[in-house]
C-alpha positions in Angstrom: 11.3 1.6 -11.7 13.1 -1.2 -13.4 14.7 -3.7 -11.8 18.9 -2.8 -11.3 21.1 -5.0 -13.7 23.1 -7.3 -11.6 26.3 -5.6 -12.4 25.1 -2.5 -11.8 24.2 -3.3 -8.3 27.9 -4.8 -7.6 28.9 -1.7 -9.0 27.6 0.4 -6.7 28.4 -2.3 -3.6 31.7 -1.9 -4.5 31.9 1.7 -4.9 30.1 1.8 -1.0 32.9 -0.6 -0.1 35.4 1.7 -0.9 34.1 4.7 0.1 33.9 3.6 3.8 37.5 2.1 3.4 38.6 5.3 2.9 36.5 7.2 4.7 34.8 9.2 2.2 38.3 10.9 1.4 38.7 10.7 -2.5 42.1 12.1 -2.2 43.0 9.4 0.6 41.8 7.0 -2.1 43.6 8.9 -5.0 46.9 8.2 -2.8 46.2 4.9 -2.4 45.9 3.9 -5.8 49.4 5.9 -6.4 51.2 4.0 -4.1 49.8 0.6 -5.6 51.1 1.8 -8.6 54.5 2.2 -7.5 54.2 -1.3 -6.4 52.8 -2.5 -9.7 55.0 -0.5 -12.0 55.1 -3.3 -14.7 51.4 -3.6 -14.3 50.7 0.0 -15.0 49.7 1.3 -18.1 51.0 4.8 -18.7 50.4 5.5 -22.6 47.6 4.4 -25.2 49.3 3.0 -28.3 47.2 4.8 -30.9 46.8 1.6 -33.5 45.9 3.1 -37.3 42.6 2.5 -39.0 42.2 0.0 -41.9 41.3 3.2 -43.4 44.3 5.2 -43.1 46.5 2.1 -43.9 45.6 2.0 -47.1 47.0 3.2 -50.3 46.0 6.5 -52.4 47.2 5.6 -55.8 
């Protein structure tokens, strides 16, 4: 097997961090990260702004 990617290996350390934070409970995690957001309001993105292609920008005629 190849060696892990660096990144990859943080990754998954970080993911094992946060696991046993939360014991294993993905919806005590899930609450977590709602209650940040209601700290963080003005941080939180809630909608994608859907830009146009150069494509569909341009004129037909």
């Amino acid at each position: 097997m190849m060696d892990e990617s660096p990144i990859v290996l943080e990754v998954r350390e970080r993911a094992k961090r946060i696991e046993q934070r939360f014991g294993n409970d993905l919806h005590k995690y899930c609450e977590h990260l709602r209650e940040e957001e209601k700290k963080h309001a003005d941080r939180v993105v809630d909608q994608i702004a859907v830009v146009p292609s150069v494509a569909s920008c341009k004129s037909t005629g």
